[in-house]
Residue frames relative to the residue before (quaternion, step in Angstrom):
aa qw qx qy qz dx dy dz
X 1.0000 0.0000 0.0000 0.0000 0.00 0.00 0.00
X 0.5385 0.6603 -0.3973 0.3408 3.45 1.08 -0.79
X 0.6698 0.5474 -0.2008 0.4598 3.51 1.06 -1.78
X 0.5255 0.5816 -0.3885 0.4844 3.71 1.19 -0.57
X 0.7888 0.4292 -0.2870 0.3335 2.96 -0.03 -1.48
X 0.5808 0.4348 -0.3986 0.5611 4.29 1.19 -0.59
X 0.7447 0.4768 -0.3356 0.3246 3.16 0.40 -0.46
X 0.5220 0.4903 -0.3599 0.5980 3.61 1.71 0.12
X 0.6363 0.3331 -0.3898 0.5764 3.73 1.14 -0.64
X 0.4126 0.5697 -0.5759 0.4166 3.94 0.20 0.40
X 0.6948 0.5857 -0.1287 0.3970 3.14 0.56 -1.99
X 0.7096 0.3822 -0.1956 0.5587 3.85 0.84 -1.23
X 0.7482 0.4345 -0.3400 0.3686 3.63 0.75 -0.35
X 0.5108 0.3917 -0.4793 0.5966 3.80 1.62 0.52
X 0.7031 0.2677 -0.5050 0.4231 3.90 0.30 0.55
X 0.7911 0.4844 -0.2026 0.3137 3.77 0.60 -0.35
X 0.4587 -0.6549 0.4007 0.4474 4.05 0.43 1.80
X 0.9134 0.1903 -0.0074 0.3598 3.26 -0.52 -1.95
X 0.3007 0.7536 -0.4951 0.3107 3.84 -0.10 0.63
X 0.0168 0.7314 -0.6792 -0.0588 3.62 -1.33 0.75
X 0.1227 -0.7412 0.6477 0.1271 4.11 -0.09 0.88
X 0.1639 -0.6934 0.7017 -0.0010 3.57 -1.53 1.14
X 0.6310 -0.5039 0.0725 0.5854 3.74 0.83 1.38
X 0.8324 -0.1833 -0.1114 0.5109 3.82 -0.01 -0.10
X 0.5543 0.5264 -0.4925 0.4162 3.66 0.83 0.34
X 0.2678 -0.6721 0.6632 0.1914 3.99 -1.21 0.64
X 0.0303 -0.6191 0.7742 0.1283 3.38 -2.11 0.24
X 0.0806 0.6897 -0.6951 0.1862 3.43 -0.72 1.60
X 0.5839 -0.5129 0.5760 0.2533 2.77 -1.78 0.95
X 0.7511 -0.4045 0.3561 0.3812 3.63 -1.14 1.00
X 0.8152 0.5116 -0.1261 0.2404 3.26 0.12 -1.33
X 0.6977 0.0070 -0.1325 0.7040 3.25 2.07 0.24
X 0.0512 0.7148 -0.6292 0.3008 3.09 0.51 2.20
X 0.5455 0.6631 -0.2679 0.4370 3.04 1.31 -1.05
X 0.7700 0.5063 -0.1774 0.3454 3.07 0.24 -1.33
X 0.6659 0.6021 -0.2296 0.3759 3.08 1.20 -1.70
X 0.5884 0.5859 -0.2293 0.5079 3.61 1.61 -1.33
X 0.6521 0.4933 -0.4318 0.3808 3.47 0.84 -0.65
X 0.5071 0.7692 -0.1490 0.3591 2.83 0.94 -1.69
X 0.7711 0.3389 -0.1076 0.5282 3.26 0.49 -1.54
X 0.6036 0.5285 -0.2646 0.5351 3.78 0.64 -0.63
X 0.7284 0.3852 -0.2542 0.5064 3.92 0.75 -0.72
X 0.4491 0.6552 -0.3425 0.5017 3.69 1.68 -0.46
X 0.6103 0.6039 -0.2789 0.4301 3.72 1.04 -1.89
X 0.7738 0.4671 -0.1547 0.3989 2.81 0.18 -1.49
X 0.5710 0.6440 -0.2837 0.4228 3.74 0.94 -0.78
X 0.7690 0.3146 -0.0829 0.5503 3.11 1.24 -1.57
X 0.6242 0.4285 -0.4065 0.5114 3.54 0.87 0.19
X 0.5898 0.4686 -0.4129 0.5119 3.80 1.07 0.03
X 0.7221 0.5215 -0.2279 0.3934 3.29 0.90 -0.97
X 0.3469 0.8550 -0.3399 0.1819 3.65 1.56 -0.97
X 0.7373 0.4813 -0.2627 0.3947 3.45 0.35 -0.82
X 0.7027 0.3779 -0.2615 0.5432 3.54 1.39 -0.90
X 0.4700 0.6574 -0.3816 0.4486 3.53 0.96 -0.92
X 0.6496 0.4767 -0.2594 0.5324 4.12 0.52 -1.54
X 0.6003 0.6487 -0.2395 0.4019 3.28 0.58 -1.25
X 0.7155 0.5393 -0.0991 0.4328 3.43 0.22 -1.71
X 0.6370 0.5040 -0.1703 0.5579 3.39 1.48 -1.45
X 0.7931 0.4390 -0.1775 0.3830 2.95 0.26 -1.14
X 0.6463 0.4133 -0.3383 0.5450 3.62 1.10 0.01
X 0.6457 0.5687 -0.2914 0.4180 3.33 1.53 -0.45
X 0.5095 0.5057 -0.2866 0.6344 3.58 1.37 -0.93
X 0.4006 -0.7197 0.5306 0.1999 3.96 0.64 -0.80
X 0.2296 0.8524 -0.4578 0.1057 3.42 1.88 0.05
X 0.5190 -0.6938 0.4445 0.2273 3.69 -1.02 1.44
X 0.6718 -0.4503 0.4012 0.4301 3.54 -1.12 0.31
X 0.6185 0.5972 -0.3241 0.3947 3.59 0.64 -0.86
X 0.3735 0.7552 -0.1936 0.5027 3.39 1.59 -1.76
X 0.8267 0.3517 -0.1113 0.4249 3.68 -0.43 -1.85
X 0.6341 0.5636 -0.3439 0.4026 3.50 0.63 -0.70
X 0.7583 0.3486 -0.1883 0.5178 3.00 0.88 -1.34
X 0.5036 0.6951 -0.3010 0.4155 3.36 0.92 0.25
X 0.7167 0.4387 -0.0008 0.5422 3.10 1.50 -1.36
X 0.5173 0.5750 -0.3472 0.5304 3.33 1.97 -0.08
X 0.6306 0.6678 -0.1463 0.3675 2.75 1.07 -1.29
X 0.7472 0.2892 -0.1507 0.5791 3.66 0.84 -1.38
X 0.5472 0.6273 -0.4746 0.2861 3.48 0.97 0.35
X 0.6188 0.5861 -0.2530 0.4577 3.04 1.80 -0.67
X 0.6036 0.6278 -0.2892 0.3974 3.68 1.65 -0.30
X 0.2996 -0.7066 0.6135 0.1861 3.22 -0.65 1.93
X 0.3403 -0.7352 0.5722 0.1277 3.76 -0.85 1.01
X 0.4568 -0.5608 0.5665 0.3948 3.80 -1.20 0.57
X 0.3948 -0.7290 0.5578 0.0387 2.29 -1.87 1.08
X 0.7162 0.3069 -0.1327 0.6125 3.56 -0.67 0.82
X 0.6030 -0.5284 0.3711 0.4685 3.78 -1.32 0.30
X 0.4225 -0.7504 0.4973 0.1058 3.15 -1.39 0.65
X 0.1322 -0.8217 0.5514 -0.0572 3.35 -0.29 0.69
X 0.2243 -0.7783 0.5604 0.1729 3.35 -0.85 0.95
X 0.1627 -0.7659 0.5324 0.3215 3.84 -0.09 0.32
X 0.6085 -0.5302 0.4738 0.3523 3.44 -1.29 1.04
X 0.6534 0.3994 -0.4596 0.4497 4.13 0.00 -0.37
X 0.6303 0.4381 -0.5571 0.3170 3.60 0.39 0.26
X 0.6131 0.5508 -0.3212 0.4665 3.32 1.07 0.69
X 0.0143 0.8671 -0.4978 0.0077 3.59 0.81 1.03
């Protein structure tokens, strides 16, 4: 999750002028906090719609072993999923 999260501040830092991202934390000039939160909240969402292929993708990249997947699949069996559309609100980005 860590790598995710720089990679979303990668992403926000080709739409925002004045900004310096230290892996998931931002410094922006007042004037596109706003933005940055949006930004960042429409990213969430992106990657929580997208989740299943994204893991996927990884997971064929990393080459993860059959053994791997099982236990993987134990795992997400135990995950109570959100309900309804998700939405990231923009204040979880302080």
């Amino acid at each position: 999750m860590h790598n995710l999260d720089s990679q979303i501040a990668d992403f926000i830092a080709q739409h925002i002028p004045w900004i310096l991202t230290i892996h998931d934390a931002f410094l922006v000039s007042p004037v596109h906090a706003k933005t940055t939160r949006k930004l960042y909240g429409q990213r969430m969402e992106h990657i929580h719609n997208k989740r299943e292929s994204i893991l996927n993708n990884y997971f064929k990249s990393i080459r993860l072993s059959r053994e791997a997947i099982k236990d993987w699949h134990a795992l997400t069996d135990n995950i109570v999923p959100v309900e309804g559309q998700f939405q990231c609100d923009p204040m979880t980005l302080k």
